[in-house]
Residue, then its C-alpha position, 0 to 999 in steps of 0.5 A: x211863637x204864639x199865632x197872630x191873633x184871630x180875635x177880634x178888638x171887642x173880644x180883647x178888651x173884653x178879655x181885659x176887662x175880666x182879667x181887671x175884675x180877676x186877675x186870675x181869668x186870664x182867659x180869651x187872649x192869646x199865652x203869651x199876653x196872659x202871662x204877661x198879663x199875669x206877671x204885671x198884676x203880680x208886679x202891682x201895674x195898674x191895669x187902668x191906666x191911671x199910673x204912666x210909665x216912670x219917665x226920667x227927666x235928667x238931659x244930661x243923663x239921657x244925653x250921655x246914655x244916648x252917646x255911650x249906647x251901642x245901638x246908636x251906632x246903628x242908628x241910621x241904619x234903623x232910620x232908614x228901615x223903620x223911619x222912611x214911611x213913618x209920615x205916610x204910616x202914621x207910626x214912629x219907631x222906638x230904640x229901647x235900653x235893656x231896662x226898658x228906657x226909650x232912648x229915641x222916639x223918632x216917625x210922624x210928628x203928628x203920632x209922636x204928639x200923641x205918643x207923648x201924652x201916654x209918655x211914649x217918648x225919650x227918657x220913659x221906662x216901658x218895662x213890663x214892671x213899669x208900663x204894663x204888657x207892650x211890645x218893647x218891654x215884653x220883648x225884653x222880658x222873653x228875650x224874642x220879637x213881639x206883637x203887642x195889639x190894641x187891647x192886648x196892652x195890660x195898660x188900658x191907655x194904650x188901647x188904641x195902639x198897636x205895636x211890634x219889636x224886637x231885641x237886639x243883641x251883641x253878635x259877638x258876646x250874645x249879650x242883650x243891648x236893647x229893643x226896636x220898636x214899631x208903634x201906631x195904628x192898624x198898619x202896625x197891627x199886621x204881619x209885616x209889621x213884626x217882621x220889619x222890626x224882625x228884619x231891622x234887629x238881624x239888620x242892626x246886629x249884622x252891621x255891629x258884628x261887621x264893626x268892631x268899632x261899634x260893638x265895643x261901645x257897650x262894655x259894663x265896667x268902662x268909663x265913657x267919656x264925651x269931650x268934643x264939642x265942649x268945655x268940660x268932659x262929662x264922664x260916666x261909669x258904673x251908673x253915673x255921669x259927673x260933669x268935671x271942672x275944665x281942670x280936671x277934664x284935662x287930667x282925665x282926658x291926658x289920662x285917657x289919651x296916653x292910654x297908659x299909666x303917666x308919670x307926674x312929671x309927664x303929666x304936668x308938662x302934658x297939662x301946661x307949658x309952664x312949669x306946675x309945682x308937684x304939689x299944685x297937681x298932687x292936690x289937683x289929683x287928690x280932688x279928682x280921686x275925691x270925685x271918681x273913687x280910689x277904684x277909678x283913678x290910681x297913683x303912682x303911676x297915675x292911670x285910670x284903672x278901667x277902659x275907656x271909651x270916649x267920643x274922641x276914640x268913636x270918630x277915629x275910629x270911623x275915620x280909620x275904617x273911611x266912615x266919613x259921613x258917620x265921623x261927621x255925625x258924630x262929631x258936634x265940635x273940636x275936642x275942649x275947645x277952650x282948652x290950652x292944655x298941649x296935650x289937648x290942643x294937639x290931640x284936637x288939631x289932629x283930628x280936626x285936620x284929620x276930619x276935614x281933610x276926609x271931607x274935602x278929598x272925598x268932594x260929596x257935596x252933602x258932607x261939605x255943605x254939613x262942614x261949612x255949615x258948621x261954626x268951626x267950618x264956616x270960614x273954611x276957605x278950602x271946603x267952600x271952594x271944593x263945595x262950588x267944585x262939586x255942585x253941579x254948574x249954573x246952580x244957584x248954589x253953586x254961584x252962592x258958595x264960589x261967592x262966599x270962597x271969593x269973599x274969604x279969599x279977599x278977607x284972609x288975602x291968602x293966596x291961594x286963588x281958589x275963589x278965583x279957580x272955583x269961578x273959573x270951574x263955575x264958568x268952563x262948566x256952566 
């Protein structure tokens, strides 16, 4: 790896300045961003500045690639390694695709303003084709950590910014998943700056290879599919995302869940308690196959031809391995909510008692206040119980929340006492 550079700015931008006027005078910086530098001018990048990166502007796309990528998984972790000292640094990290896509753009508010001028932010592609010699794409294109400095940029805009990252890569497979990225200031132009992000790409891949859950999100032929917390699936494979009727939300999603071929017969009765004429699901299902591709939905018996992932399977499985903070977190509402289909409407119950009942056994007060916080906790009788139980004594907050279990006690007259035991704990322990 190329030494830190010893130059100074004037004598970077100077650098810049000749190889804009000839792109053949790559000289005065160091191999590294000369041949970036070179294999930007070949892909037509405008050294000016004066073409931004592409930024992609669907949500809904951003949304579900957010949701289906491996690094989200590891996302708190890179918080808590790159993120603690944003505001006093004045830098924000970034996780970035294989294709260069910010994924999350997250640090000091006041340098994410700035950052977002340049279109350093969610949804932008920072691909050395797109954006031009940077850390994050540089560091995708040769496949190890990168420090990119102030004039070093090929992109003149991003001149006052320094920046440092690193890819990351499937522990298991060796496949690339992405890159984690430091930018700002003078802080980020120094050694400790690479080798945080050094630290933070061995730190996130250790932690996928200790978490078969997380390694598995990312698999190139799989159709991912998000369910909780809303009243159609949004479905993605090979590249795209489809938003389904509720109807056929419930046929993919039974599809999913049996995790086998069905039986028409089997699948009407896990769509409705009343009866559905063959033909009726037959024309419902020549639809769906109209929307996903004869490659995606097979007949006979009806499966989904590919393996499937969903957010439903993500948060049991946090479950199953005692993960509760995280099942939480990535858990934004009960599963089709709106849905009466049996077989969703017991899939949802289970894991909905299966959640709760993980916070309320483990009594942290930072995921029951998350629980009750929520719509579907917010009468939670049981949790606002436990929640005045775990708080410390004579705290307001825990007079608040016995309160509120006193309330719900009254309001639903179950007779559970517990508003009245929290009060009592509340005052043997006061």
């Amino acid at each position: 790896m190329d030494a830190f550079p010893l130059a100074a700015e004037p004598d970077r931008r100077a650098a810049h300045e000749r190889f804009a006027g000839s792109p053949e005078a790559a000289t005065g910086v160091r191999s590294i961003v000369a041949d970036s530098w070179r294999r930007c001018a070949a892909a037509e990048v405008r050294p000016d500045g004066s073409r931004p990166p592409l930024l992609r502007s669907n949500p809904e796309e951003l949304d579900a690639r957010q949701n289906t990528h491996p690094l989200h998984a590891v996302l708190p972790l890179f918080r808590e390694l790159l993120g603690s000292g944003a505001a006093d640094d004045g830098h924000v990290f970034a996780v970035g695709d294989t294709d260069g896509t910010l994924l999350w753009v997250e640090g000091d508010n006041a340098t994410l303003s700035r950052a977002e001028r340049m279109h350093f932010a969610v949804g932008a592609v920072w691909s050395e084709r797109q954006a031009g010699t940077n850390a994050p794409g540089t560091a995708l294109e040769l496949g190890r950590p990168v420090q990119i400095v102030t004039g070093e940029h090929y992109s003149a805009a991003v001149h006052a910014w320094s920046c440092a990252a690193a890819p990351v890569h499937d522990p298991g497979t060796g496949r690339l998943l992405g890159v984690i990225d430091l930018s700002g200031g003078a802080s980020i132009a120094t050694p400790p700056a690479l080798a945080a992000v050094r630290g933070a790409a061995l730190a996130a891949e250790a932690e996928l290879a200790r978490t078969p859950a997380a390694a598995r999100l990312y698999v190139g032929d799989a159709v991912r599919l998000r369910a909780l917390g809303r009243d159609s699936v949004l479905l993605e494979y090979a590249g795209h995302v489809h938003r389904l009727s509720p109807r056929h939300s419930e046929i993919v999603l039974a599809l999913a869940l049996a995790g086998r071929g069905v039986t028409g017969d089997r699948l009407a009765v896990d769509l409705s308690e009343r009866e559905v004429p063959a033909s009726t699901l037959r024309a419902e299902l020549t639809r769906l196959r109209a929307v996903l591709g004869p490659d995606l939905l097979g007949s006979r018996p009806y499966a989904l031809l590919h393996s499937v992932h969903s957010d439903y399977s993500d948060v049991c499985d946090l479950l199953a391995e005692g993960r509760v903070g995280e099942a939480l977190a990535r858990y934004p509402g009960p599963l089709l909510p709106r849905s009466e289909a049996p077989v969703v409407v017991e899939h949802r119950r289970s894991l909905e008692q299966q959640l709760r009942g993980a916070v309320l056994a483990g009594g942290d007060t930072a995921l029951l206040r998350r629980w009750v916080g929520t719509s579907w906790g917010a009468d939670d009788l049981l949790a606002w119980a436990a929640l005045a139980r775990a708080l410390p004594g004579g705290s307001p907050q825990r007079a608040a929340a016995t309160a509120r279990a006193r309330a719900l006690d009254i309001r639903t007259g179950i007779p559970l006492q517990v508003g009245r035991h929290a009060a009592v704990l509340q005052r043997s322990r006061s």
